[in-house]
Backbone bond lengths (Angstrom), bond angles and torsions (degrees), N, CA, C in turn:
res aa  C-N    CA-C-N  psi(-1)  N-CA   C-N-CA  omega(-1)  CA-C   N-CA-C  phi
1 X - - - 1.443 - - 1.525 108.62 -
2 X 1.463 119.51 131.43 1.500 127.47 -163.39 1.876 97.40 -111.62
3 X 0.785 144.20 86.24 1.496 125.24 159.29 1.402 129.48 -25.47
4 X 0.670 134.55 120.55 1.446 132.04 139.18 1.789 124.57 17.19
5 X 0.927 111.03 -28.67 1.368 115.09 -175.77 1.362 109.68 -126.62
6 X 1.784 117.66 18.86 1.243 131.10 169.52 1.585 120.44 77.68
7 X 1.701 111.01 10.84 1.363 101.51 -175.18 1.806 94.89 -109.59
8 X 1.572 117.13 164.56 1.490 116.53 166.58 1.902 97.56 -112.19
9 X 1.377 102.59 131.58 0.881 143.76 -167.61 1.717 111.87 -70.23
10 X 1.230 135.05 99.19 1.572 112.92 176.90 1.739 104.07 -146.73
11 X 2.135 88.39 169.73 1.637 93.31 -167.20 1.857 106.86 79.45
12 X 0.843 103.48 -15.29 1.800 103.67 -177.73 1.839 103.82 -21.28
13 X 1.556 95.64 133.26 1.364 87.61 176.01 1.926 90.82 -127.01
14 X 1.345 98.39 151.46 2.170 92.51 -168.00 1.264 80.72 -92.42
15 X 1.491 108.18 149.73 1.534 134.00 171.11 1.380 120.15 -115.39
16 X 1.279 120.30 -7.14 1.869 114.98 -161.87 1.746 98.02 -176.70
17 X 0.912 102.61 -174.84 1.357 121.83 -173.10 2.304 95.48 -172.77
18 X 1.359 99.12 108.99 1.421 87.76 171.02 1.514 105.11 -117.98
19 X 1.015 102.56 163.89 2.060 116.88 161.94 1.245 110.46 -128.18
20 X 1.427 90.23 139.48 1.954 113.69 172.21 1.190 136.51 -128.53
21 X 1.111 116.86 106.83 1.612 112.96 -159.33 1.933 97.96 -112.34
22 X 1.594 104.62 118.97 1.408 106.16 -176.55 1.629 99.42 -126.69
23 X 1.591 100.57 127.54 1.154 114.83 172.47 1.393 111.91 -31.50
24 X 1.223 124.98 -74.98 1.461 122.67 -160.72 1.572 102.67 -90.63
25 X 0.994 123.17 66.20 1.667 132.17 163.13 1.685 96.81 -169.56
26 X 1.396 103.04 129.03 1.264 116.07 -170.36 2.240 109.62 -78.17
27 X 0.810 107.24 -17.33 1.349 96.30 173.17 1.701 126.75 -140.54
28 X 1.435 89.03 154.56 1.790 92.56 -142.63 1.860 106.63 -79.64
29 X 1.025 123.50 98.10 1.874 154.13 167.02 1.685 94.22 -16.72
30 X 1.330 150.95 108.16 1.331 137.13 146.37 1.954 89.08 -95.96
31 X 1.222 108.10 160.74 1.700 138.47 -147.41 1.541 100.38 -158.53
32 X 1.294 107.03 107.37 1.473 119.52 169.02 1.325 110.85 -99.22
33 X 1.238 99.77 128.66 2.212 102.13 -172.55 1.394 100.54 -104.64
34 X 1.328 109.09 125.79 1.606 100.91 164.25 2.082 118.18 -134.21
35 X 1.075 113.97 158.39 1.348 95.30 -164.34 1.826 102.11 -128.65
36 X 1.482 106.59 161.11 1.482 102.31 168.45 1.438 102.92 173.64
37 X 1.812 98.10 161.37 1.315 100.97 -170.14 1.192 113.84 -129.98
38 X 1.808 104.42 38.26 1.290 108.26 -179.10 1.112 116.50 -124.76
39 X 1.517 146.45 71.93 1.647 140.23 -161.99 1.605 109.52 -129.00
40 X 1.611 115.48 165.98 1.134 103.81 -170.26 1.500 83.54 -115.83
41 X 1.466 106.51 -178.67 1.540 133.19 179.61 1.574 111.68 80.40
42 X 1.166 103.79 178.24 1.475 102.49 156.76 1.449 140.81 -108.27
43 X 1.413 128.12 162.04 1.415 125.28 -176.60 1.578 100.75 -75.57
44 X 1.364 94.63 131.31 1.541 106.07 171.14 1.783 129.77 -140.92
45 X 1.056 133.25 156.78 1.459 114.49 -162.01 1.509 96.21 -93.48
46 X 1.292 118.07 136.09 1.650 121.24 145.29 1.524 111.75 -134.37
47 X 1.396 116.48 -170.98 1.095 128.96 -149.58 1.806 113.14 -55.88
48 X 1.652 108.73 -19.81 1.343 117.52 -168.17 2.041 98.25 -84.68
49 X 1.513 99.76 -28.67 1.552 83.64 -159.11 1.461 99.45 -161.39
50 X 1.377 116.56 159.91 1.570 109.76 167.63 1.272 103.93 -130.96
51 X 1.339 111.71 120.20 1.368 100.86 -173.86 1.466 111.67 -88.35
52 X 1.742 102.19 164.84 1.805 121.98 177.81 1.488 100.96 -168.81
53 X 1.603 73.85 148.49 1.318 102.81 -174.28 1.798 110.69 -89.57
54 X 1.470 112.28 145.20 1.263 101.95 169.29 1.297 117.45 -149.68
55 X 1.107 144.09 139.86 1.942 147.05 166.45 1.254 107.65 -15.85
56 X 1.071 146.37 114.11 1.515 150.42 159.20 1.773 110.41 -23.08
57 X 1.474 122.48 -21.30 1.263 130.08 -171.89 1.733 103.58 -109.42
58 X 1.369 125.51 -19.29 1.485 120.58 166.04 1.798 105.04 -120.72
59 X 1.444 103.87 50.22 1.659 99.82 141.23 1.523 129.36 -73.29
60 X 1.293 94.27 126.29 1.691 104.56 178.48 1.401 124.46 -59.61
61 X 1.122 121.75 63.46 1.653 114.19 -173.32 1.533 111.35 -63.14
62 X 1.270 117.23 -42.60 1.429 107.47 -175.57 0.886 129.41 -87.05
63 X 2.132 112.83 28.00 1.087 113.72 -179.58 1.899 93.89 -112.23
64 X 1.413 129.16 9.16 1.149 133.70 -119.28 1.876 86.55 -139.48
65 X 1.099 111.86 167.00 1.530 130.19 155.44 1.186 107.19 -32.19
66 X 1.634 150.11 142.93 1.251 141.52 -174.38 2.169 96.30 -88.29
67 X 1.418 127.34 4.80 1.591 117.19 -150.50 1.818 72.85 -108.10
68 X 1.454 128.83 -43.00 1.229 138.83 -174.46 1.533 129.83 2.64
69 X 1.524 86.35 -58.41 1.621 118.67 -153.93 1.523 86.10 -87.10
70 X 1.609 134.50 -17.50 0.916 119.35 -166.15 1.810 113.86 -98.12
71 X 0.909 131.54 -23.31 1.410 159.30 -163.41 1.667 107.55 -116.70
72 X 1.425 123.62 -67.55 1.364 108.51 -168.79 1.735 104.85 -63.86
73 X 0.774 162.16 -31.28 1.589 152.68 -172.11 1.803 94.84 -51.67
74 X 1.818 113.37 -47.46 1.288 94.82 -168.19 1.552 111.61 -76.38
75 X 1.092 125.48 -23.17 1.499 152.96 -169.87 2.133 95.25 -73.92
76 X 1.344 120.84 -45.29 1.305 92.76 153.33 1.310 124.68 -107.06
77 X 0.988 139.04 44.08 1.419 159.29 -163.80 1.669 91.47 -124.97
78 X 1.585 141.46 -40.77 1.235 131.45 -169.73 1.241 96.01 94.93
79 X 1.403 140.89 23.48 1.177 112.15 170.01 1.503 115.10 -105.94
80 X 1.898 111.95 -163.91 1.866 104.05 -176.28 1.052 87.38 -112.57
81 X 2.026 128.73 178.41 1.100 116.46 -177.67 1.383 83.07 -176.69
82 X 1.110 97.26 167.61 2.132 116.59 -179.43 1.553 98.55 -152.30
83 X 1.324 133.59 143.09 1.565 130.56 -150.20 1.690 84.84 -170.23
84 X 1.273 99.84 134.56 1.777 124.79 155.52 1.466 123.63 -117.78
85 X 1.249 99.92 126.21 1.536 97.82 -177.84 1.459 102.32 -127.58
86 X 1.481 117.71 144.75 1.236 125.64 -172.10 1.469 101.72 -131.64
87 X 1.413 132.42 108.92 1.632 142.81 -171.15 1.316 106.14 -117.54
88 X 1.525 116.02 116.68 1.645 105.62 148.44 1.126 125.03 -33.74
89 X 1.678 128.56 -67.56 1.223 142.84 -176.59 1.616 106.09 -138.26
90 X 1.351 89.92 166.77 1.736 101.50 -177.40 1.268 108.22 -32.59
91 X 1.666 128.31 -42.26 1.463 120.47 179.00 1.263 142.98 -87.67
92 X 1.678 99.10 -8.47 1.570 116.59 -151.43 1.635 92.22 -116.76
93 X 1.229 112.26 122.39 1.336 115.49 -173.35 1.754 98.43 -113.39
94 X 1.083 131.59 104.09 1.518 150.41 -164.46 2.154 98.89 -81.19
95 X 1.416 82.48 -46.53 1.672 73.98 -179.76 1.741 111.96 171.33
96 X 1.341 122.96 177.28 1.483 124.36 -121.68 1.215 115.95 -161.21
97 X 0.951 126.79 138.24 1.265 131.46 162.72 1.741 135.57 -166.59
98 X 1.133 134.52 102.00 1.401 139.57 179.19 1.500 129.27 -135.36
99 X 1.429 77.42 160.22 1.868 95.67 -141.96 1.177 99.52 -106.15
100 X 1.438 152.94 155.15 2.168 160.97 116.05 1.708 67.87 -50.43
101 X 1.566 97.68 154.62 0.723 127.28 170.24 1.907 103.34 -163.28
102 X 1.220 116.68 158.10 1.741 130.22 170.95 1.094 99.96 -68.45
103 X 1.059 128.58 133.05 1.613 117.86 148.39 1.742 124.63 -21.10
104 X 1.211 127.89 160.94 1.413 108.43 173.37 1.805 92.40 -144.41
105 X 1.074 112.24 158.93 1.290 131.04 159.50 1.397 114.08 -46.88
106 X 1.569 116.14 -52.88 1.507 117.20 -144.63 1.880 79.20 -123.00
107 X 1.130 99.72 91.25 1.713 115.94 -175.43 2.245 99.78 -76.35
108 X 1.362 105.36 6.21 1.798 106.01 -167.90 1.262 113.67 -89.84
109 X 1.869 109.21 -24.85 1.337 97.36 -176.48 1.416 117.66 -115.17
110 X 1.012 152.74 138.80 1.308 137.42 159.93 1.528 128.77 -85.14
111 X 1.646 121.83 117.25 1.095 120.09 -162.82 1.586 97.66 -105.64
């Protein structure tokens, strides 16, 4: 499996499980997060993305998804997490909620 940004991905360890429910899109998005720092190839830009690197202290959130800022800190922090996000529209984030959570066995449901 190649990503998007030309690297293959391995060792994946899952970090989250989120849900998104946006008014103006009729069906509700669950988002499996997984993280790792072990892949081969290199990062390269195509049409989906250009990647960059940045300091853990000048991430661009407000250039980003408005749910972002809420979830990735634990996601590079090493932690697990389960997150709801509820958006009017792609921009308008109405309201929120995320959880640390243990790891769990049964990674399908979110409680």
């Amino acid at each position: 499996m190649v990503e998007e940004i030309g690297v293959a991905p391995r060792n994946l360890r899952k970090r989250g499980i989120l849900n998104f429910e946006i008014e103006t899109f009729s069906e509700l998005l669950e988002v499996h997060v997984f993280s790792t720092q072990d892949f081969e190839g290199e990062p390269k830009e195509t049409d989906e993305m250009q990647p960059q690197w940045f300091a853990l202290t000048d991430i661009p959130f407000q250039e980003m998804w408005a749910d972002d800022k809420y979830w990735l800190p634990l996601l590079l922090a090493g932690k697990n997490f389960t997150g709801e996000f509820y958006f009017k529209d792609n921009d308008t984030l109405n309201q929120c909620a995320v959880h640390e959570v243990e790891k769990k066995d049964n990674w399908t449901k979110v409680t």
